[in-house]
N, C-alpha and C positions, 0 to 999 in steps of 0.2 A: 283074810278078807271074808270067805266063808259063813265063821263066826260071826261077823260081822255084821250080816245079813241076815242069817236068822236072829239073832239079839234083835235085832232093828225090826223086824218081821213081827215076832213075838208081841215084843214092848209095842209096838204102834197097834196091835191087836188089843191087849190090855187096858192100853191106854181108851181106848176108844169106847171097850165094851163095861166105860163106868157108868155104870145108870144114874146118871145124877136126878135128872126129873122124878124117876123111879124111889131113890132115896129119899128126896125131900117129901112127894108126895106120903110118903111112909112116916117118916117121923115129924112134918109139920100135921096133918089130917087124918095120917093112918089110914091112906088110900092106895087104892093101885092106879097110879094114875093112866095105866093101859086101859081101865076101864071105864073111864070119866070122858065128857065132852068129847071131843075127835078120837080119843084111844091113842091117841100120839104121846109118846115121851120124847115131848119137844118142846122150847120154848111157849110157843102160844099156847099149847092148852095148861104151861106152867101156870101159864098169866090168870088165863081164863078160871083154872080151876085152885089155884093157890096163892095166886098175888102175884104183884108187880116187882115184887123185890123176889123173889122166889126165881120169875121167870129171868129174872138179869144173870143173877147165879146161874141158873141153867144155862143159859147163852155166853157165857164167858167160859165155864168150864165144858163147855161141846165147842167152842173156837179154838179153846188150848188144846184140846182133844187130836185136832187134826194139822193146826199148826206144829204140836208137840212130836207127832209122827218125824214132820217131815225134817224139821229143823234138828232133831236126834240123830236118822241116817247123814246128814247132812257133817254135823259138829264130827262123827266117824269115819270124815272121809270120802262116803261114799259115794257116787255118781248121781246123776240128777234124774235117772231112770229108777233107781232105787230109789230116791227121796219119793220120786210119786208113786211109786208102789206102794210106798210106806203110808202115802195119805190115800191111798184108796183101802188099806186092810182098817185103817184107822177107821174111815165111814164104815164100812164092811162091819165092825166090830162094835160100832154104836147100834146100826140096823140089825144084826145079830148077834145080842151078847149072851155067851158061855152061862152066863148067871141066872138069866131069864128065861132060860129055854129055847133060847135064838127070836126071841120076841120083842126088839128094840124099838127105836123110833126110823125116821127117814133118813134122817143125814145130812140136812140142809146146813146147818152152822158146822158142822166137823168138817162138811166140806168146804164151806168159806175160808173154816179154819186153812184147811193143807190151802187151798188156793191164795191166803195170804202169805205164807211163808215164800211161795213163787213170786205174788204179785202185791205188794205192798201198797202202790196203788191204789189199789183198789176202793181203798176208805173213800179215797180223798175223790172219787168219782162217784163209783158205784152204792156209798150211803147216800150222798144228796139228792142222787136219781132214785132211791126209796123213799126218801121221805118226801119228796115230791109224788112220786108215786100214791104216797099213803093217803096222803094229803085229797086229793083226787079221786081215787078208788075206795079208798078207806078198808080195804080188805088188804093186812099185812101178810099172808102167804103168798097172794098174789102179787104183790109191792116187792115184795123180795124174790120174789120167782122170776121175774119181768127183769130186773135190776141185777138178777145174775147172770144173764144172756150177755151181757155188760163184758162177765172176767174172759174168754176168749178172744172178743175184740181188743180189749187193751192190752188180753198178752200179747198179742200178732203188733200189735201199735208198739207197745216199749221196749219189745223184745223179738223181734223179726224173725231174726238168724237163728232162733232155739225153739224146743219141741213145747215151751210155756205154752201155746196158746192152745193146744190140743191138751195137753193135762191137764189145765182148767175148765175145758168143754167134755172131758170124761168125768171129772169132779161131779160137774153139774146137772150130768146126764142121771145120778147114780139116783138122788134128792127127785127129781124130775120123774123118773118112772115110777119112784115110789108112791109119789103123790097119783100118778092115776086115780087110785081107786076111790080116793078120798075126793078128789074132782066130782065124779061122777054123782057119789054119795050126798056131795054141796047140791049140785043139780038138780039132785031128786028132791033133799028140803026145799031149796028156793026156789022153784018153780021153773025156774027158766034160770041160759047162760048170764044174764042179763044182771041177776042178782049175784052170780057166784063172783061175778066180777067187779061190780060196784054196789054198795053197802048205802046205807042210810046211817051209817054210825059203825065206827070200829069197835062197838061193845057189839055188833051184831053179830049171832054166829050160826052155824047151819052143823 
């Protein structure tokens, strides 16, 4: 069992800390994309600074990322305390990867990821309540930051009697604090909360 666990430990580390954004921005543009638009190796400044198919890739493989953690410990047996261990080193390992100098992105879709391996769900709520979201605010970090407040309540809703709705609200805490900084920084472009929150256009950026 042991084994087990570091194998699963390990592998959810690796898994997580693949730079994809970081890759493509290299060999589509031969950029760092840490240095570009927000500095994030995340989805949206995939978008912003490489294209829309660029950023899809990135978001698919940062959601395998963290589902892949957990559904691993999982296929081994292992308890459901381990499985989200395994999706929080998975985030851990995207926000600090080995490769980069510990200089990753945030964490938000690795952790969607682990949080759908628990809560399947999720899709089928918590995307229409983004794209409504978007639709209205037009700022997609925020759309999706608002819309993941979402995975603890519908853990606690479909799964009562199990520790889901709390390993989804650690999930999203992790994405959450990391954006702090980059909040503030929105702030300081846009002049006011006012903009950071609703946009004149989703091509708009701070």
């Amino acid at each position: 069992m042991v084994w087990k666990i570091v194998l699963v430990f390990v592998a959810a580390y690796l898994m997580g800390s693949i730079p994809t954004a970081y890759i493509l921005g290299k060999l589509v543009k031969g950029i760092d994309i840490r240095t570009v638009g927000s500095h994030n190796m995340g989805t949206m400044n995939t978008v912003y600074t490489i294209g829309l198919w660029a950023g899809i890739v990135v978001l698919i493989f940062d959601l395998a990322k963290g589902a892949g953690a957990v559904l691993l410990a999982r296929y081994l047996g292992l308890s459901d305390i381990i499985q989200f261990i395994a999706g929080i080193i998975a985030i851990l390992g995207h926000n600090y990867p080995v490769w980069l100098k510990f200089k990753g992105g945030k964490g938000g879709a690795t952790a969607i990821g682990a949080t759908s391996a628990f809560l399947p769900q999720i899709w089928f709520i918590s995307f229409p309540i983004f794209l409504i979201l978007l639709l209205i605010l037009r700022t997609p970090t925020i759309s999706y930051g608002i819309a993941m407040v979402t995975f603890p309540i519908l853990g606690a809703i479909f799964y009562p009697e199990t520790n889901i709705w709390w390993f989804t609200l650690i999930y999203i805490l992790i994405p959450y604090l990391s954006y702090i900084p980059r909040l503030i920084e929105m702030r300081k472009k846009g002049g006011s909360w006012k903009h950071v929150f609703k946009r004149d256009s989703v091509k708009d950026r701070f």
